[in-house]
C-alpha positions as CSV (number, residue, x, y, z in Angstrom):
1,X,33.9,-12.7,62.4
2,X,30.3,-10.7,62.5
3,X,32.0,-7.6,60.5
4,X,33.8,-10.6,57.9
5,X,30.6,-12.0,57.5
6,X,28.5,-7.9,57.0
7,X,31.2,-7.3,54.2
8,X,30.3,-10.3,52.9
9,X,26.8,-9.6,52.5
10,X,27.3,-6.2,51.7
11,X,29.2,-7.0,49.0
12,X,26.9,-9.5,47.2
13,X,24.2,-7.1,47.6
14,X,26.4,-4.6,45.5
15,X,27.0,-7.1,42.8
16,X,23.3,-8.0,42.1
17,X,22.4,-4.6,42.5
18,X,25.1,-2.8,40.0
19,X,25.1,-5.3,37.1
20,X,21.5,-6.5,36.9
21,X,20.9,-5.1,33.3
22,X,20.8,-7.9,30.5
23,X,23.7,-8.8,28.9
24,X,22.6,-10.0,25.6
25,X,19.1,-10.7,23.8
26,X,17.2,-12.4,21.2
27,X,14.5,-11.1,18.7
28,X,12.2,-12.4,20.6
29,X,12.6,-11.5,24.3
30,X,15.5,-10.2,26.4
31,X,17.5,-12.4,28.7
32,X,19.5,-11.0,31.9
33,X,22.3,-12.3,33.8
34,X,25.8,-11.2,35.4
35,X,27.9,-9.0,33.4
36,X,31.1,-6.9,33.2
37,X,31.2,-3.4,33.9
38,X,31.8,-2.5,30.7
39,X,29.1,-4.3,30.0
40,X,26.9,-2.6,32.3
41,X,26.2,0.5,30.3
42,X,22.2,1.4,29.4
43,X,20.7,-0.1,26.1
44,X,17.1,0.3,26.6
45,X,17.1,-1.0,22.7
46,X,18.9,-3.8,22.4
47,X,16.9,-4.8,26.2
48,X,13.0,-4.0,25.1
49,X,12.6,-3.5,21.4
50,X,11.5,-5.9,19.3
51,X,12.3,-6.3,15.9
52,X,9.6,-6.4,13.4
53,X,8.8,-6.7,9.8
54,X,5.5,-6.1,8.0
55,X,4.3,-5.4,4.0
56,X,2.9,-2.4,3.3
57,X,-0.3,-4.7,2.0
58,X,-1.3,-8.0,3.0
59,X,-3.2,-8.1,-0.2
60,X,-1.9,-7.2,-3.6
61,X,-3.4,-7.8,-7.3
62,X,-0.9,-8.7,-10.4
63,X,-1.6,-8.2,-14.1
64,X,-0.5,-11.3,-16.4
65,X,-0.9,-8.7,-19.6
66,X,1.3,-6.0,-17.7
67,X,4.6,-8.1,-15.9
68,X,5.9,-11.3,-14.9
69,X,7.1,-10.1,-11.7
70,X,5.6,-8.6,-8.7
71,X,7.3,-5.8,-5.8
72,X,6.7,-6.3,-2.1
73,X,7.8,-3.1,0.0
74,X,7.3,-2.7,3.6
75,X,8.6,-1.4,7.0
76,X,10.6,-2.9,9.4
77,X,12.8,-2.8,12.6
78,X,16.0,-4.3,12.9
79,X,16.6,-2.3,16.3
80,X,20.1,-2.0,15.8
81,X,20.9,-6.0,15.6
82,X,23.9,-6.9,13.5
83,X,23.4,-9.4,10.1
84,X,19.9,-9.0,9.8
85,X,18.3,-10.4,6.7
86,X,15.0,-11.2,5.4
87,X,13.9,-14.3,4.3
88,X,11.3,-15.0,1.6
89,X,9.5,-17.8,0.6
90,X,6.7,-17.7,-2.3
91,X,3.9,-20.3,-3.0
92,X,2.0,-20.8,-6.4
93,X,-1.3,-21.0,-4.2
94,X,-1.9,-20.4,-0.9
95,X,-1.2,-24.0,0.8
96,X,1.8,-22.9,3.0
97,X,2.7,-26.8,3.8
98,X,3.4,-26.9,0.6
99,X,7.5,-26.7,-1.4
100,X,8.1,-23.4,-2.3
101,X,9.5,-22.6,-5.6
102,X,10.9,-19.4,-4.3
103,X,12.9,-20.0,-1.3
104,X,16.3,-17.1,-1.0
105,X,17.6,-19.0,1.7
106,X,17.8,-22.0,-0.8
107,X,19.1,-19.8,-3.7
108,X,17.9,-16.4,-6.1
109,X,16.5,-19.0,-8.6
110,X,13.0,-20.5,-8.8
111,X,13.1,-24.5,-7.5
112,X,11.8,-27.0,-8.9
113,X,8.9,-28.1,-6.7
114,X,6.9,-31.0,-8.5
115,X,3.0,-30.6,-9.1
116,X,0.8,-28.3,-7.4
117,X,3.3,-25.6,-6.5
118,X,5.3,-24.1,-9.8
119,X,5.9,-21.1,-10.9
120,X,4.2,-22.4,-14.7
121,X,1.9,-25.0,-13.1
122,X,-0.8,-27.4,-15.1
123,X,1.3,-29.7,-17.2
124,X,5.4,-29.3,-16.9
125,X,7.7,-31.3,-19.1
126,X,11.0,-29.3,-20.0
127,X,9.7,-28.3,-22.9
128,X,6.6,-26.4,-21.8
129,X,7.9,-24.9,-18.5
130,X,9.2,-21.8,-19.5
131,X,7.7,-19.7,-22.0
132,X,10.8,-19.2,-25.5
133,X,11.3,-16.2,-26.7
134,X,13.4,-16.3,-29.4
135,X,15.5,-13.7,-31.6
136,X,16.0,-14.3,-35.4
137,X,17.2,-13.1,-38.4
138,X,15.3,-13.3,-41.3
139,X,18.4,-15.0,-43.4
140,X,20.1,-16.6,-40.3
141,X,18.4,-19.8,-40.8
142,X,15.2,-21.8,-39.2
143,X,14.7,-23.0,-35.6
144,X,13.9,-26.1,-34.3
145,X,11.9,-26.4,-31.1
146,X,12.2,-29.1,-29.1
147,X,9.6,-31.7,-29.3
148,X,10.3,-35.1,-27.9
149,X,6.5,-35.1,-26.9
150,X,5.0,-34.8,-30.2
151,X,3.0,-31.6,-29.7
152,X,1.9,-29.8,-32.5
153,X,2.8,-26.2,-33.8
154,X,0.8,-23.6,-35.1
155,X,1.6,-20.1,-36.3
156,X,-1.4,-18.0,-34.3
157,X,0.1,-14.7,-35.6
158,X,2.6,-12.9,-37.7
159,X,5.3,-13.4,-40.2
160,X,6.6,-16.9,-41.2
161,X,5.5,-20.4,-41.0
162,X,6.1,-23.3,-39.1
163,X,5.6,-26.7,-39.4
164,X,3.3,-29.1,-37.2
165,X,6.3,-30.7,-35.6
166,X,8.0,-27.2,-34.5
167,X,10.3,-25.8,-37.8
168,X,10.0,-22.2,-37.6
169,X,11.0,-20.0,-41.0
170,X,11.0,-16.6,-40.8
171,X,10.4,-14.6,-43.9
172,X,10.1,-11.0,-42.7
173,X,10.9,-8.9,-39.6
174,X,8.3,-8.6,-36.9
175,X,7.0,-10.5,-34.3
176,X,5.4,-14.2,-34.6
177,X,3.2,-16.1,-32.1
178,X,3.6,-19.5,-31.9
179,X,1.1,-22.1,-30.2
180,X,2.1,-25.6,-29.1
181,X,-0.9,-27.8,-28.0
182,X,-0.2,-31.2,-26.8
183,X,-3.7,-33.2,-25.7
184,X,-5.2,-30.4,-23.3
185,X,-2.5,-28.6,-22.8
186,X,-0.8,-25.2,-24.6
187,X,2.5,-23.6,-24.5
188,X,3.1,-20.3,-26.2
189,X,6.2,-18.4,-27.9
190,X,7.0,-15.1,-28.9
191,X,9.7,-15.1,-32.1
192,X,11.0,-11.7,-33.0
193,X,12.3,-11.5,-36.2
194,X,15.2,-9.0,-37.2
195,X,17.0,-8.2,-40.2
196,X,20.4,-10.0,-40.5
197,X,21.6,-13.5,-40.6
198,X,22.6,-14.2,-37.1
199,X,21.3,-17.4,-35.9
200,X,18.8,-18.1,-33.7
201,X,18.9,-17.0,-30.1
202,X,17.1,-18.3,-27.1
203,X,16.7,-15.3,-25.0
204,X,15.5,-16.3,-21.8
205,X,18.6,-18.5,-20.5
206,X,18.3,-17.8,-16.6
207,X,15.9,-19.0,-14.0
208,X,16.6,-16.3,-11.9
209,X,14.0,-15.6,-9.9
210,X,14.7,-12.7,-7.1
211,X,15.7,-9.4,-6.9
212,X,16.3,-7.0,-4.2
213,X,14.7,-3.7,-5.3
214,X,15.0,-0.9,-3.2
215,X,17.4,-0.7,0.1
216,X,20.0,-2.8,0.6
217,X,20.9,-6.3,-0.2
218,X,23.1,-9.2,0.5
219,X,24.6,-11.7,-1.5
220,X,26.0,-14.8,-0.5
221,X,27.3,-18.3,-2.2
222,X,27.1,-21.7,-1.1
223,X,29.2,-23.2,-4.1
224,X,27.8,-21.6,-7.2
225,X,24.6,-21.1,-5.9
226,X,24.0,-17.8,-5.2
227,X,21.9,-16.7,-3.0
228,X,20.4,-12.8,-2.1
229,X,18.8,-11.6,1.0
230,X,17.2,-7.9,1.4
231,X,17.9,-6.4,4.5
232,X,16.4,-3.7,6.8
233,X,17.1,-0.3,5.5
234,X,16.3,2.7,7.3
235,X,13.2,1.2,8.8
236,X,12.4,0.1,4.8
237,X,13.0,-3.0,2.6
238,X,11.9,-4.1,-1.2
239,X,12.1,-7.0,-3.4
240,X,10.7,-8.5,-6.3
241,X,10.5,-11.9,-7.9
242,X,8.9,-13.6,-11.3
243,X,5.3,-14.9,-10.7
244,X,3.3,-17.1,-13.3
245,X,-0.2,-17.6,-14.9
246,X,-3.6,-16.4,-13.3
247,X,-3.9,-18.0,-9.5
248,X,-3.3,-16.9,-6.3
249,X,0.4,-16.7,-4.8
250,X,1.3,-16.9,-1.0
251,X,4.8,-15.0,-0.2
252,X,6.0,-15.1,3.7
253,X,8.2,-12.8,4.8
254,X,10.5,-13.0,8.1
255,X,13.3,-10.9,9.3
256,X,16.5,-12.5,10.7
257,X,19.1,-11.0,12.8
258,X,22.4,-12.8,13.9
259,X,23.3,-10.7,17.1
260,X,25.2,-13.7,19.5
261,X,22.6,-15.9,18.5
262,X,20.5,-16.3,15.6
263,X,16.7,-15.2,16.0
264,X,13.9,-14.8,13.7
265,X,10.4,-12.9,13.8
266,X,7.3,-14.4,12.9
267,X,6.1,-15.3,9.4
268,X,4.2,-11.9,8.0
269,X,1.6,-13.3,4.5
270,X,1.2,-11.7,1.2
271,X,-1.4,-13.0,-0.5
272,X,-1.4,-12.2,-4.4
273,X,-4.1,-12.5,-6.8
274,X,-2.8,-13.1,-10.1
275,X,-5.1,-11.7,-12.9
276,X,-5.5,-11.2,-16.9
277,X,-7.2,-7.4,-16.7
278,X,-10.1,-7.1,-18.5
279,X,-9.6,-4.7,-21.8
280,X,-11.1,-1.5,-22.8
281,X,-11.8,0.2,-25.7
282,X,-10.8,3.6,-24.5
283,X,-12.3,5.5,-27.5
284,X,-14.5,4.6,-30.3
285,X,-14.4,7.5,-33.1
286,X,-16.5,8.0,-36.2
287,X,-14.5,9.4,-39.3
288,X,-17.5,10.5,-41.6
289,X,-15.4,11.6,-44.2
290,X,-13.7,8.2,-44.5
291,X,-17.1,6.5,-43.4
292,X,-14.9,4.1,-41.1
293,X,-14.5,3.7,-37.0
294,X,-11.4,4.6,-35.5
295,X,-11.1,1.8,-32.6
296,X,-8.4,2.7,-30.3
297,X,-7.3,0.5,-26.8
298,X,-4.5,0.7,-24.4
299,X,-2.8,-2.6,-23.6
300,X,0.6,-3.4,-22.0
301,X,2.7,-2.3,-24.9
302,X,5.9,-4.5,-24.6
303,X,4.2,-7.9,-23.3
304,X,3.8,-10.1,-26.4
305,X,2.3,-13.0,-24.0
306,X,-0.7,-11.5,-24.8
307,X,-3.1,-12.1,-27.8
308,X,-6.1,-9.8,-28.7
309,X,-9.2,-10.3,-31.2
310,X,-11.4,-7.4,-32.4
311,X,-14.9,-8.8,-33.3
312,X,-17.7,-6.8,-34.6
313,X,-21.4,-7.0,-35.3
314,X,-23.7,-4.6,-37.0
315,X,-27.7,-3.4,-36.2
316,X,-29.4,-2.4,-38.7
317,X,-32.9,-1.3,-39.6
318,X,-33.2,-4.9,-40.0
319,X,-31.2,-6.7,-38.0
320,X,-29.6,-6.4,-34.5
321,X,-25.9,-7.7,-33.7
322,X,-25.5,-10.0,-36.7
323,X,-22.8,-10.1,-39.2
324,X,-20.1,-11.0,-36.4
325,X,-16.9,-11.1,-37.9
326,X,-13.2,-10.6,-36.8
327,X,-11.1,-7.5,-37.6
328,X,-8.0,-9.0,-35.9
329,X,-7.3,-12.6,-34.6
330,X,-4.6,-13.0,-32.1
331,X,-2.6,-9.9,-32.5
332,X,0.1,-9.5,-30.3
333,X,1.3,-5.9,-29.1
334,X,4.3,-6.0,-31.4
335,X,2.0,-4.7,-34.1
336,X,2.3,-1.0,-33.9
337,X,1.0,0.0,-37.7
338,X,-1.4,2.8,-37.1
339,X,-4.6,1.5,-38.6
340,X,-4.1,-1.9,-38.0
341,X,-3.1,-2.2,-34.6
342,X,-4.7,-3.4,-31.0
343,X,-3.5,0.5,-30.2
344,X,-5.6,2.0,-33.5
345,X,-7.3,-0.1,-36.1
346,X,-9.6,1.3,-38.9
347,X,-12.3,-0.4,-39.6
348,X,-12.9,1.1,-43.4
349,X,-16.0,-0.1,-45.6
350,X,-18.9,0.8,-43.3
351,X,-22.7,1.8,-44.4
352,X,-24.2,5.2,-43.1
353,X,-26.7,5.1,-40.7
354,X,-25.7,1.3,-39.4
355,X,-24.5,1.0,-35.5
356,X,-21.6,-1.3,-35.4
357,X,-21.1,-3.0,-32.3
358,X,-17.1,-3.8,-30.9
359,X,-15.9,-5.9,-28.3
360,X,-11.9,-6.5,-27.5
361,X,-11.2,-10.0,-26.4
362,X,-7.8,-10.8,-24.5
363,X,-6.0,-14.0,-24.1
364,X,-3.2,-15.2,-21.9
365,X,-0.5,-16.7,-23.4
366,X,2.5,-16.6,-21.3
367,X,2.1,-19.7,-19.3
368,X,1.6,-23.3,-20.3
369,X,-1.8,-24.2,-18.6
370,X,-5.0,-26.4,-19.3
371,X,-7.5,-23.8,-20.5
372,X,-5.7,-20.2,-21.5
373,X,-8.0,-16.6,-19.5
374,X,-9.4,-14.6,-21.5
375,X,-11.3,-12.0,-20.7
376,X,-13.6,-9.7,-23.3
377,X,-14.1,-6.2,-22.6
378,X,-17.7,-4.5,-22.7
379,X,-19.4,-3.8,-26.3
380,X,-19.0,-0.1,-27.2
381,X,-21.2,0.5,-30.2
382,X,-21.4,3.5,-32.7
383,X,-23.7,4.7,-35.0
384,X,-22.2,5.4,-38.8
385,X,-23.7,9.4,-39.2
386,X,-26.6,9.3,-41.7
387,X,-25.7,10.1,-45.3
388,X,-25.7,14.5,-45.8
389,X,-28.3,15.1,-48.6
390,X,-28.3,18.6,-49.7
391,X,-30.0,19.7,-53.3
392,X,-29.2,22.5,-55.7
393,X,-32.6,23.4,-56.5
394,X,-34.7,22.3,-59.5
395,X,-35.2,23.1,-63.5
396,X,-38.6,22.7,-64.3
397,X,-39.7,19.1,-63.0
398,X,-36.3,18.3,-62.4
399,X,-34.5,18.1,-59.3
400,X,-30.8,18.6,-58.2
401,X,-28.9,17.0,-55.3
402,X,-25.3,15.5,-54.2
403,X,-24.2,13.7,-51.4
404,X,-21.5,13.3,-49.4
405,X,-19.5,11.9,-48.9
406,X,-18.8,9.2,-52.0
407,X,-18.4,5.5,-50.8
408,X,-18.6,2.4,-52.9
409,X,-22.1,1.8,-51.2
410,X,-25.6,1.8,-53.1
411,X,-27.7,4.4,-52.6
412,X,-31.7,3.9,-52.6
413,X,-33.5,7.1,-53.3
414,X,-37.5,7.9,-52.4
415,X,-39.4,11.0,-51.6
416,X,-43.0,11.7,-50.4
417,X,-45.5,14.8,-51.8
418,X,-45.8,17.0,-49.3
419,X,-44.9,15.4,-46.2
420,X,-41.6,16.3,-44.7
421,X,-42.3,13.8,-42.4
422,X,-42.8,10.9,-44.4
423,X,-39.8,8.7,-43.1
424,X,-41.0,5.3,-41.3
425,X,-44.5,5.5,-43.3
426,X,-45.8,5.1,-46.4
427,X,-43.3,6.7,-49.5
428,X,-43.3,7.0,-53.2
429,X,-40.6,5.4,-55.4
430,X,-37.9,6.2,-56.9
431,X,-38.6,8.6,-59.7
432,X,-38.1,6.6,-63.3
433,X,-36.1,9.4,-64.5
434,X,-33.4,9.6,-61.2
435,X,-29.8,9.4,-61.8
436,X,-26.5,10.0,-60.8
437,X,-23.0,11.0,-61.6
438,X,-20.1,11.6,-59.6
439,X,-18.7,15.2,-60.7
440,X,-15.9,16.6,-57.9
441,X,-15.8,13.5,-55.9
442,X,-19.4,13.8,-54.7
443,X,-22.3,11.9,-57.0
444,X,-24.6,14.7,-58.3
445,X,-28.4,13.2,-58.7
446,X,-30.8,14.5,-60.3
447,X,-35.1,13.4,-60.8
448,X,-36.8,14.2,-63.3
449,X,-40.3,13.8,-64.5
450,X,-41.8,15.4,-61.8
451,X,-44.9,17.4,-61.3
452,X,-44.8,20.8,-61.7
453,X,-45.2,23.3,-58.9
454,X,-44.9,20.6,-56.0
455,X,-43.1,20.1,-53.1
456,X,-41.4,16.8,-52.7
457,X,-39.6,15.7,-49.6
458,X,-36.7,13.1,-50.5
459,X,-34.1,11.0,-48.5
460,X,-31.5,8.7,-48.9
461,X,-29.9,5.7,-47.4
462,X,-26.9,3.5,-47.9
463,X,-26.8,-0.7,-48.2
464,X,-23.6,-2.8,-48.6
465,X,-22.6,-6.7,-47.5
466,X,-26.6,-7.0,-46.7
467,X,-26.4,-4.0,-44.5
468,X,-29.2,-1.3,-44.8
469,X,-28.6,2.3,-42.8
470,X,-31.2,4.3,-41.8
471,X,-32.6,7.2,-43.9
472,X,-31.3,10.5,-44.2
473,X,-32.9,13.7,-43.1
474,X,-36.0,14.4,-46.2
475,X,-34.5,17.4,-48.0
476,X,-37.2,20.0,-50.1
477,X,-37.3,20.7,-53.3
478,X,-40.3,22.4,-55.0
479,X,-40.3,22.0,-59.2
480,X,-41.2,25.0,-61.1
């Protein structure tokens, strides 16, 4: 009986000791029991690792005048579980208690998620949710936007017309802006006109709202909803998905592994600031021999959401930023004309020796909201160069200039006797007998009546549209 009972004990003692490794485990802690001795084998992974997911940034910054959509990449450690997905969720603000309207384990389309929490949010009927952008023909007919609320359409910019209860008619190619204002609230389109006569086409037709961008994905379906998870890639993972007007945006990130049973890491936060960038005039050029400004920007080339306005003032010797006036109202990107576009505009008809002041405004249009951003950019302001007043010499009491270069501008002569200095003080005026013709594109002057044997000191300046310039450098002449 004793030795029974010592291979009894002996033998329990070999069972504890032989199979105490764990047998299965979840993402979040191990578990250990009896196994198998196939089972038995070492997995120090699948026994201590944790799995663990984590965005590159916790902070990122979108541009409404660049994209619509926004990339979160990261690392990650799937440590070898089987299945493993990640789920996403995305907030239009940064209440987390809130619906999501991005939810992949719902489906890869944006969700309808009632005030507060939308990918467009302020005010949302059907017809103002989703920015249109339509393709036209310029013989294929008008379209009719839907208006059961009774807003009212305006053409803000390009080709066509439309009338104040949405009836679009194109009459050209190119790209029109329309604006839809119903009490407080505005909704934009973008129409592109073609050549043709196909009929209208609504070109946004999805709600789609999630893409897997870099690794892996998976795709399932419940029904016809489809829905995509990125997965854990060699310790990487990317996705995208469409974000909407200037506001912050919460996206939570979690990765999943089904491995026995189903376990989940904690939540990791994205927080994104949704922005309209603040324009700049990149280069602002004089072209004397044109007397015009060469006003050149870089915007987001292919995002017709947003509208831009040139304004301009002028200082003169008389007066400082006045004269504001537009150069372009609400042009879209689609305008790619050099000379008249938000990438190069010229700004012909200028004075010499006036500083002209210009400031690039920007406007969001993509999403319906109460008050549309814009932003203006800061003044960059340019003197005209002075007129160039050379003479030829003098015959007699005459004397003999030209100028260039020849504008439509009026020019206002004087000179002072002797004093090469004289501009800012006390001048003569104009000689009776000065005049001038335009001989080889330049105006030749000449004064007569002079003294003889005298040195006079003359300048020039240039007025137009109540602008005065500065005078020009005093040129000599001495009569004979």
């Amino acid at each position: 009986m004793r030795n029974t009972n010592s291979f009894v004990i002996i033998f329990l003692i070999f069972l504890l000791t032989s199979c105490g490794k764990p047998i299965g485990s979840s993402l979040l802690g191990s578990t250990s029991g009896g196994c198998e001795a196939s089972s038995c084998a070492d997995s120090t992974v699948g026994s201590t690792a944790t799995p663990e997911i984590a965005a590159d940034s916790s902070t990122m910054t979108s541009f409404t005048d660049a994209t619509d959509t926004v990339e979160i990449v990261g690392s990650c450690k799937d440590v070898n579980r089987k299945n493993n997905r990640i789920i996403v969720k995305v907030y239009a603000g940064e209440n987390t208690s809130a619906t999501p309207y991005i939810d992949n384990d719902i489906a890869d389309e944006c969700q309808a998620t009632g005030s507060g929490n939308v990918l467009k949010s302020g005010f949302e009927p059907d017809e103002f949710k989703i920015t249109q952008n339509i393709l036209m023909s310029v013989g294929g007919g008008n379209y009719v936007y839907p208006n059961t609320l009774g807003a009212v359409f305006t053409l803000i910019s390009g080709p066509g017309g439309i009338t104040a209860g949405g009836v679009y008619t194109p009459t050209v190619a190119g790209v029109a802006k329309i604006q839809a204002v119903y009490g407080s609230y505005y909704a934009f389109s973008t129409i592109t006109i073609q050549a043709g006569s196909a009929a209208p086409i609504v070109k946004i037709d999805t709600n789609k709202c999630f893409f897997v961008t870099s690794g892996i994905g998976l795709t399932e379906y419940d029904g016809s909803v489809q829905k995509i998870y990125p997965q854990c890639f060699n310790g990487r993972f990317g996705f995208s998905f469409k974000i909407g007007k200037a506001q912050k945006y919460k996206a939570r990130i979690k990765l999943r592994t089904i491995d026995g049973t189903l376990s989940d890491t904690a939540w990791n936060d994205v927080t994104i600031s949704r922005v309209l960038s603040t324009p700049v005039l990149t280069t602002v050029s004089q072209d004397t021999s044109n007397v015009r400004m060469i006003i050149e920007s870089t915007p987001a080339r292919f995002n017709f959401g947003t509208i831009y306005t040139l304004a301009r003032t002028y200082t003169d010797i008389y007066a400082t930023s006045a004269g504001l006036v537009q150069l372009y109202l609400n042009q879209t990107t689609s305008e790619i004309f050099e000379g008249f576009s938000v990438f190069k505009y010229f700004d012909n008809g200028l004075v010499e020796g006036v500083s002209y002041n210009y400031t690039l405004q920007s406007t969001d249009t993509n999403w319906s909201t109460t008050s549309p951003v814009s932003l203006t950019s800061a003044v960059v302001t340019k003197e005209m160069p002075l007129i160039k007043l050379n003479t030829t010499g003098a015959v007699g009491t005459t004397c003999f200039f030209n100028i260039s270069p020849s504008t439509s501008n009026t020019y206002e002569w004087a000179f002072a006797v002797g004093n090469p200095a004289w501009i800012g003080t006390t001048r003569a005026g104009i000689p009776t007998g000065t005049s001038c013709v335009t001989s080889g594109g330049n105006p030749i002057c000449n004064a007569s009546g002079l003294a003889a044997a005298t040195d006079y000191y003359f300048a020039v300046r240039a007025s137009n549209n109540g602008q005065v310039g500065k005078w020009s450098d005093t040129v000599r002449c001495r009569t004979q």
